[in-house]
PLY file of the C-alpha trace (Angstrom):
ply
format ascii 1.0
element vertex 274
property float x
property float y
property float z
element edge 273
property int vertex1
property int vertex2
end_header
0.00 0.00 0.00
1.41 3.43 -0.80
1.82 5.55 2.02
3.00 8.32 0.37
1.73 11.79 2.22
-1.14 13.33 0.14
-0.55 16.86 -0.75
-4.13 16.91 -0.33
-4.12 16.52 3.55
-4.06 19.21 6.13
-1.08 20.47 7.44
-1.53 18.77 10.89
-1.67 15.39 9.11
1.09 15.86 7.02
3.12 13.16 8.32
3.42 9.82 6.87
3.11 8.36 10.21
-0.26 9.92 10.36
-1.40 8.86 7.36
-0.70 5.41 7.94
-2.99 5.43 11.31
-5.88 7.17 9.81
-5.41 4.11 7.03
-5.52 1.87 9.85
-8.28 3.06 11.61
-10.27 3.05 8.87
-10.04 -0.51 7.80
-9.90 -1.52 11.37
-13.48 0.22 11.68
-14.78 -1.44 8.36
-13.82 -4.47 8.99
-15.69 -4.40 12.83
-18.50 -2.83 10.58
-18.55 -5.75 8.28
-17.61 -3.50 5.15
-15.12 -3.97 2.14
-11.89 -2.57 2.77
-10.87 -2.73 -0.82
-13.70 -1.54 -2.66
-15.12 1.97 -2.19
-13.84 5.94 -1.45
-10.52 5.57 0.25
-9.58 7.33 3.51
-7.27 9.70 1.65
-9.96 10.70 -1.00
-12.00 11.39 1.92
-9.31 13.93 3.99
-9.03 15.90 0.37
-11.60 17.56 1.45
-10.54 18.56 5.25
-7.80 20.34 3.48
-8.67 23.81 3.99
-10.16 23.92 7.82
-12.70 27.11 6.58
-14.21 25.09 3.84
-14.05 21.76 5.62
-17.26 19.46 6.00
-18.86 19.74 8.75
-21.29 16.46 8.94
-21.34 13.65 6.90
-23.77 14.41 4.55
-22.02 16.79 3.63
-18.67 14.99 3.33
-21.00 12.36 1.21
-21.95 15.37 -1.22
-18.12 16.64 -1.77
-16.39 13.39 -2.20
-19.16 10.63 -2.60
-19.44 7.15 -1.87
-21.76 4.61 0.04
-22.71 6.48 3.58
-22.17 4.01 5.96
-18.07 4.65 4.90
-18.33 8.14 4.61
-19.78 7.93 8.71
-16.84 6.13 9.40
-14.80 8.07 7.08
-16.13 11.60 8.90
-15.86 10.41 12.59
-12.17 9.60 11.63
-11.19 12.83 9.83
-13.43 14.86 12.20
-11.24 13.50 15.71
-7.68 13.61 13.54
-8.41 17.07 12.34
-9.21 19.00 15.32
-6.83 21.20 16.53
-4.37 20.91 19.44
-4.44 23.35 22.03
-0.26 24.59 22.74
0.64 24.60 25.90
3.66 26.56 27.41
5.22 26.94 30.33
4.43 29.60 32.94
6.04 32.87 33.35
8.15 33.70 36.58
5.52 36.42 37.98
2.83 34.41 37.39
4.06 31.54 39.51
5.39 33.59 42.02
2.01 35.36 42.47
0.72 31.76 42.10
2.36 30.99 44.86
1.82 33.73 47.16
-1.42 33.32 46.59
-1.67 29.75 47.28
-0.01 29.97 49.98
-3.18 32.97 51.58
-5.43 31.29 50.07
-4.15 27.46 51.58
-4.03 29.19 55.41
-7.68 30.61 54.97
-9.06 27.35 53.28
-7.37 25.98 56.45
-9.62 27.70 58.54
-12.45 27.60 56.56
-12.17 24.01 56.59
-12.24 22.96 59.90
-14.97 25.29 60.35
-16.52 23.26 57.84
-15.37 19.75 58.56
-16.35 20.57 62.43
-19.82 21.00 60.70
-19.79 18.10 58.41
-18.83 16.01 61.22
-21.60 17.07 63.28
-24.06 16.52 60.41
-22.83 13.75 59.75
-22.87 11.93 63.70
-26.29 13.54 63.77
-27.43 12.25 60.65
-25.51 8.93 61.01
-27.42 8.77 64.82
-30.65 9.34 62.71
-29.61 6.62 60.04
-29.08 3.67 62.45
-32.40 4.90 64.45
-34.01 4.62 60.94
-32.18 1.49 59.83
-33.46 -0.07 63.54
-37.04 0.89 63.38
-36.40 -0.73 59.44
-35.09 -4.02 60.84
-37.90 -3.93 63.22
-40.17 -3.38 60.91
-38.71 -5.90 58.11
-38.80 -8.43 60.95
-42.67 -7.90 61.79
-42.93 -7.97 57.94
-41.30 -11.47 57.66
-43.30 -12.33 60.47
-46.38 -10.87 58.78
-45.56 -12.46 55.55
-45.21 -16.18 57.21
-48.15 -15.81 58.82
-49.94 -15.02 55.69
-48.42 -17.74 53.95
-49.33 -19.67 56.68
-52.94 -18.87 56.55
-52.60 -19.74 52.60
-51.70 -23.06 53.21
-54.42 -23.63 55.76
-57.07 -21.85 53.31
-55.52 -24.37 50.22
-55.97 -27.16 52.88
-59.44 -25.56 53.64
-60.25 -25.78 50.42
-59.35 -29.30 50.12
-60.96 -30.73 52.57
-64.22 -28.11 51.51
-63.86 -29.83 47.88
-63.71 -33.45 49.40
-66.49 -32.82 51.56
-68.51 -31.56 48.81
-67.77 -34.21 46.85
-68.92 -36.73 50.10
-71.95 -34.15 50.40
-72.75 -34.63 46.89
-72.46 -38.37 47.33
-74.24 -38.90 50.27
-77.11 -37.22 48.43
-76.95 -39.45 45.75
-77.45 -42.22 48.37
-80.04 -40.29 50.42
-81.93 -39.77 47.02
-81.74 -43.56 46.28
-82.85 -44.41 49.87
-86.12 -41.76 49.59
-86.68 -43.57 46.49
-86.40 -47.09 47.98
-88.59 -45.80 51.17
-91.17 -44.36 48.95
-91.19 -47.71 47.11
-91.63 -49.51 50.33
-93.66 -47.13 51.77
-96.30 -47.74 48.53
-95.89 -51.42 49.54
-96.57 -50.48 53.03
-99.91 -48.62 52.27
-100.93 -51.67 50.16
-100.03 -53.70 52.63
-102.03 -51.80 55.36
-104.80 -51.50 52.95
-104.72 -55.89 52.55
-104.67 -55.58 56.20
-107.61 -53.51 57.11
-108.93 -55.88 54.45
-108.18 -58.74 55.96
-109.19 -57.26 59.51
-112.39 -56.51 58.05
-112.52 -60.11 56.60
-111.57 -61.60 59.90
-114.28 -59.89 61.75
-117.00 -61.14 59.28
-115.39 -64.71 59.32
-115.34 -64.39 63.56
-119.38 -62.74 62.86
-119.75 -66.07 60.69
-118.11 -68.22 62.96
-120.40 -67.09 66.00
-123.60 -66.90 63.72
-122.87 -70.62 62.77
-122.18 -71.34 66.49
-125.17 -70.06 66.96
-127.40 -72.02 64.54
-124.92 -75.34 65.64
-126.51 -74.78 69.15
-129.91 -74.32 68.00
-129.81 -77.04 65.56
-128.84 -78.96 68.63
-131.42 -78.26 70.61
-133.85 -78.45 67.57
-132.95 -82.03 67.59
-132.70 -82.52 71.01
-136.85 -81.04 71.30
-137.66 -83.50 68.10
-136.23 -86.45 70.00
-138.03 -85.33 72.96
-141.48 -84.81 71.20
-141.00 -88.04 69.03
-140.41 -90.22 72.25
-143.31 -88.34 73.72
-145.66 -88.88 70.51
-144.39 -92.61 69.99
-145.48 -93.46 73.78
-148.74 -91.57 73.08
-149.79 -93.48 70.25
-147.21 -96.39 69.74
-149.16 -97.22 66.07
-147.38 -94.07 64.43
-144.01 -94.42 62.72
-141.92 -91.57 62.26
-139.24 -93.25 61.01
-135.14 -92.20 61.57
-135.27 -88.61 62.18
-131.60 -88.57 63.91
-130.24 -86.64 60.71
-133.49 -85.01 59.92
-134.15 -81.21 59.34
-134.80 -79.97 62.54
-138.47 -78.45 61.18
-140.98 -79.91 61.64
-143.39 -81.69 58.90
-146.42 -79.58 57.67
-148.78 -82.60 59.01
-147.90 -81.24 62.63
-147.04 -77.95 64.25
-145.22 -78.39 67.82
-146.19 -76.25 70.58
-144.90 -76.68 74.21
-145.48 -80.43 73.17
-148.98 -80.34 71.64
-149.84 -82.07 68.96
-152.21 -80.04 66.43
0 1
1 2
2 3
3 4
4 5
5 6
6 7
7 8
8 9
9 10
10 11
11 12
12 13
13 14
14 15
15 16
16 17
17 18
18 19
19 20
20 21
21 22
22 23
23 24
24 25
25 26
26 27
27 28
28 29
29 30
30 31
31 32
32 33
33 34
34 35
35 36
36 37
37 38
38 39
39 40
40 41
41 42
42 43
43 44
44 45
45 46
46 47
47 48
48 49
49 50
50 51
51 52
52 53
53 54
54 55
55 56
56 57
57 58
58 59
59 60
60 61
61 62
62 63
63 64
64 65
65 66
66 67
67 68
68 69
69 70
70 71
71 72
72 73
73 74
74 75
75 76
76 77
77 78
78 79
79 80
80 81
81 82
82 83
83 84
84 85
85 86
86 87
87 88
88 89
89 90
90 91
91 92
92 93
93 94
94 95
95 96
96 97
97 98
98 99
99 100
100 101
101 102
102 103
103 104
104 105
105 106
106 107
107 108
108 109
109 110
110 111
111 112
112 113
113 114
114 115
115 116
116 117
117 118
118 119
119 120
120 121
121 122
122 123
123 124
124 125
125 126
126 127
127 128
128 129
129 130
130 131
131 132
132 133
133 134
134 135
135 136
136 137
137 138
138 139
139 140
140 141
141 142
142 143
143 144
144 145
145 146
146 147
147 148
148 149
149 150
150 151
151 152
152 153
153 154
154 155
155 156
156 157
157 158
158 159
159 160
160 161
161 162
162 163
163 164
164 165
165 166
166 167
167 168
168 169
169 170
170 171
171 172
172 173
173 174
174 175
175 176
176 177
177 178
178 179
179 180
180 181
181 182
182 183
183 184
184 185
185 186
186 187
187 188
188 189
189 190
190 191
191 192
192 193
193 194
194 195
195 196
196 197
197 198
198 199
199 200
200 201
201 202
202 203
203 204
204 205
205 206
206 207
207 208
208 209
209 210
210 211
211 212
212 213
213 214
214 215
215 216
216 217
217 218
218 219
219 220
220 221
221 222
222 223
223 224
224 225
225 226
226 227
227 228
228 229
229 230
230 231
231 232
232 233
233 234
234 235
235 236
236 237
237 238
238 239
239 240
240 241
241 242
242 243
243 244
244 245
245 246
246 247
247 248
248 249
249 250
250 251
251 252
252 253
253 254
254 255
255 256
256 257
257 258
258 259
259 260
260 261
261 262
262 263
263 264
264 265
265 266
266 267
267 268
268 269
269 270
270 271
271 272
272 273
């Protein structure tokens, strides 16, 4: 690469050394940029136009407009030129006076700082045990307060637990609630079931109760007739015997299993024969 000095350069870069770093720089920054470092405006095209300081560019567009060239290099082209080209401030040495004035002055003005500043340190110090005294009071009531925080906080998540646990067992006994009802609900059914057997039941009963009485009614009323069949017979026997001694030429025959009524030939009255 040539690094011959461009007679197109400022004065302040007319050194070959110079040259050679702005070079550098440049390809340095297009390469971290990700640009070509062979194609393109070159470094020295773009310091042509920072020769005259008055006429000098003063952004990049306008750098862009003089020389040309894709933007992105004439940024980094500009930011290069722009820190190279600006001027050094000379510095030189102080003259006698000056310092000795300097240092009389220093020397007045070190003595009343002096004073000034333990005036102002006694201050500072006292501000600052004060305010220090005030800051550990603070930072105190702070930890207290963190603490009851903490404390605050446990309990809470405490209580959150015992809630989620609350809720559980809630859930689970809802779900025991809901099947309990289930079984209560088949139970009413089964009751009402039985309880409609029940009522037909009662109703056979009272039936049968009714039935019982009339078959007990029966029983008596049959009794009843049994006895006076009985003593139906018994009287027949009785009159026959009395009628067969009275006239011992009639025949009545076997009346043992006979009906108890007389025959329409005679009509029985207290034994009298009609």
């Amino acid at each position: 690469m040539n690094t011959t000095l461009s007679s197109s350069l400022p004065a302040f870069l007319g050194q070959e050394e110079s040259l050679v770093l702005l070079r550098e720089r440049f390809s340095a920054e297009l390469e971290k940029q990700g640009y070509s470092t062979e194609k393109g405006k070159t470094i020295d095209e773009y310091a042509s136009a920072f020769s005259d300081s008055n006429t000098a560019p003063t952004s990049a567009k306008a750098l862009q407009k003089r020389v040309g060239g894709d933007f992105r290099r004439v940024a980094i082209a500009f930011k290069i030129l722009r820190k190279a080209t600006k001027p050094t401030t000379i510095v030189r040495n102080k003259a006698l006076w000056f310092v000795d004035s300097e240092q009389r002055l220093t020397s007045a003005l070190q003595a009343e700082m002096s004073i000034v500043w333990k005036a102002f340190d006694g201050e500072v110090q006292q501000l600052v045990s004060a305010h220090t005294q005030e800051s550990l009071k603070q930072i105190d009531e702070l930890e207290k307060e963190n603490k009851e925080l903490v404390e605050f906080i446990d309990e809470l998540q405490k209580q959150i637990r015992q809630t989620d646990s609350q809720s559980q067992k809630c859930n689970e006994l809802e779900n025991k609630l809901a099947q309990s009802e289930q079984v209560a609900s088949d139970y009413r059914s089964r009751i009402d079931h039985q309880q409609q057997k029940l009522d037909t039941l009662l109703l056979v009963n009272q039936e049968l109760v009714v039935e019982r009485a009339r078959a007990k009614m029966l029983d008596e009323h049959i009794a009843s007739l049994t006895r006076d069949k009985e003593r139906l017979q018994e009287h027949n026997t009785k009159l026959i015997e009395s009628l067969t001694s009275s006239h011992p030429d009639w025949y009545f025959g076997d009346l043992s299993d006979a009906d108890p009524s007389l025959s329409k030939e005679f009509h029985v009255d207290d034994g009298v024969e009609n």
